[in-house]
N, C-alpha and C positions, 0 to 999 in steps of 0.2 A: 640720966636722960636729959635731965633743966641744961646739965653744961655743953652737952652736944649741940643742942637745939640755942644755945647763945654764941658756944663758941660758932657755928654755922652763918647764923644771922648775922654776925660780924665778919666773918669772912665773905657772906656776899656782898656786905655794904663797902667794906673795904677792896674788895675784887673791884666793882661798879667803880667806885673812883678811879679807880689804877686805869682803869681801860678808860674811860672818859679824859682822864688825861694822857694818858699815853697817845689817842688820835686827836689830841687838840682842841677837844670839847669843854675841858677847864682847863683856862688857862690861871699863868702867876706860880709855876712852881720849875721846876729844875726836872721835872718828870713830863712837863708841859711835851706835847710832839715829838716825844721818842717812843717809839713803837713796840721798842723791848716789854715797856711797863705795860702796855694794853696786852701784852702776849702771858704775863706774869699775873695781872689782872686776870685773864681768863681762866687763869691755871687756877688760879686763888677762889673765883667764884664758883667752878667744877668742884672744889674741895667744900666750900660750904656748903653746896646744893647738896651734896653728896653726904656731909654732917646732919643736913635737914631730917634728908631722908630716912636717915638712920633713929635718928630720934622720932620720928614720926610714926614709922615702924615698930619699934620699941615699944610707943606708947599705943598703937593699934592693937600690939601682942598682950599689953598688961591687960587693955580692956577686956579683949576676948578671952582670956583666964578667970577676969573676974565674974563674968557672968553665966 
């Protein structure tokens, strides 16, 4: 459950970049203003939202067992 819920939270902070730079919002990289990376970014932060949720899940499920 801990590695869903990290690997996710990295994959959204990581997606966030990609798109920030992809439409020219951080500049100084070679990703700067190409639009592919913000489309790759999006794909990237879908998959962490999606890690989140799963782990979040999970740990709603163990609660409700435990009690």
């Amino acid at each position: 459950m801990w590695a869903r819920g990290i690997a996710g939270a990295l994959a959204c902070l990581v997606g966030a970049v990609w798109i920030a730079q992809g439409v020219d919002v951080l500049h100084g990289s070679g990703m700067s203003g190409q639009g592919q990376w913000a489309v790759i970014g999006a794909v990237l932060l879908a998959v962490g939202l999606a890690l989140l949720a799963w782990a979040w899940r999970i740990h709603r499920g163990d609660r409700a067992g435990a009690a």
